[in-house]
Structures are given as structure tokens and as C-alpha cells.
Residue, then its C-alpha position, 0 to 999 in steps of 0.5 A: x189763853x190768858x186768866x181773863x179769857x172765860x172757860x170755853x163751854x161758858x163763852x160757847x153757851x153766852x155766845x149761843x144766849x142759852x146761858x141762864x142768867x143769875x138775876x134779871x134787873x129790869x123788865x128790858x133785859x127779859x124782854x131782849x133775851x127771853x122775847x119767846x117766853x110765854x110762862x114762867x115756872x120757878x123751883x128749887x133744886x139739889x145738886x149733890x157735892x162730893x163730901x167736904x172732908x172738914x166736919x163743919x163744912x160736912x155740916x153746912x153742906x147736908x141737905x137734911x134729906x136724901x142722904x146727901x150733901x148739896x147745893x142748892x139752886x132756884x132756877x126759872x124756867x120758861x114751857x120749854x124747859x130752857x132755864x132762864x134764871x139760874x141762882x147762885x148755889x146755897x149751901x144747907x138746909x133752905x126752904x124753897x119759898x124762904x131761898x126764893x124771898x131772899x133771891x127774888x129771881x122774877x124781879x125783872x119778869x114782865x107783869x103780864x108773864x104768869x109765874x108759877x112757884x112750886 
């Protein structure tokens, strides 16, 4: 296996189309992955992180609650709960609504797909 080839779990799941993606560009790509999806619901989440070693990164990678450090993610999902959208991880203390203005994850969501942002 050569350093181009992907790791085997992530071309197992892109070849199965039950990899999320990071960012829908336009309405055709939704629509030609996601043809099923009735409703879409967004949110964030924490993933904790071993603790960084280094006190800045320690600092940078506290969650400010749950007594932990993480990263954080938006992710949408479809009524089934299959992830749709995954967002690349954020370090810190991030409000959901702020995270989700700066990642706009819905962008290429059809019009006539309601979106609910917890």
C-alpha cells in the first residue's frame, strides 16, 4: 500500500456512500448522495481528546465544561440518524450557533428540505 492509497476503513465506508461529507457545494450533490433525505437536523458535538501535554495547547483544547478537553464538531443528520454532513474538528470554547455561522454545513441543502438547528 503505497502513501497515496487511503486507510481502508475510510475508502471502505466512501465506497459504501456512508461517509459523511464535509461541505455540500451545491444543490446536485445532495440530491445525488443524500436522494432518501426527508429532513435535516444540525447540532454540534464534543468528542474528548487525550490531554495535550503542552499548557497552551491544554488551554486551546478545554471545552470549558465537562471537565474535559475536545474537539468539536457540527454534524447533520438525516430522520434516520445517518450523518450527512460532518464538519472538520474545532478546537475550544465554540457556541454551536456561532461554529454553525461560520461553517454554513446546509449551504448546499435543497430549499424544500426543513432544517432544524439545535
Amino acid at each position: 500500500m503505497d502513501a497515496s492509497s487511503p486507510p481502508l476503513l475510510e475508502a471502505t465506508l466512501g465506497e459504501k456512500l456512508v461517509l459523511p461529507e464535509r461541505k455540500l457545494d451545491s444543490l446536485e450533490v445532495f440530491l445525488e448522495r443524500f436522494p432518501g433525505a426527508k429532513r435535516v437536523m444540525i447540532d454540534g458535538t464534543e468528542r474528548p481528546i487525550a490531554r495535550p501535554q503542552d499548557h497552551e495547547a491544554q488551554q486551546a483544547n478545554d471545552s470549558g465544561k465537562k471537565k474535559r478537553h475536545t474537539r468539536k464538531h457540527l454534524a447533520a443528520v438525516d430522520e434516520t440518524k445517518q450523518v450527512l454532513v460532518l464538519s472538520t474538528a474545532r478546537e475550544g470554547k465554540l457556541h454551536d450557533k456561532r461554529f454553525h455561522d461560520e461553517e454554513d454545513i446546509a449551504q448546499g441543502v435543497p430549499d424544500a428540505i426543513p432544517i432544524e438547528v439545535a
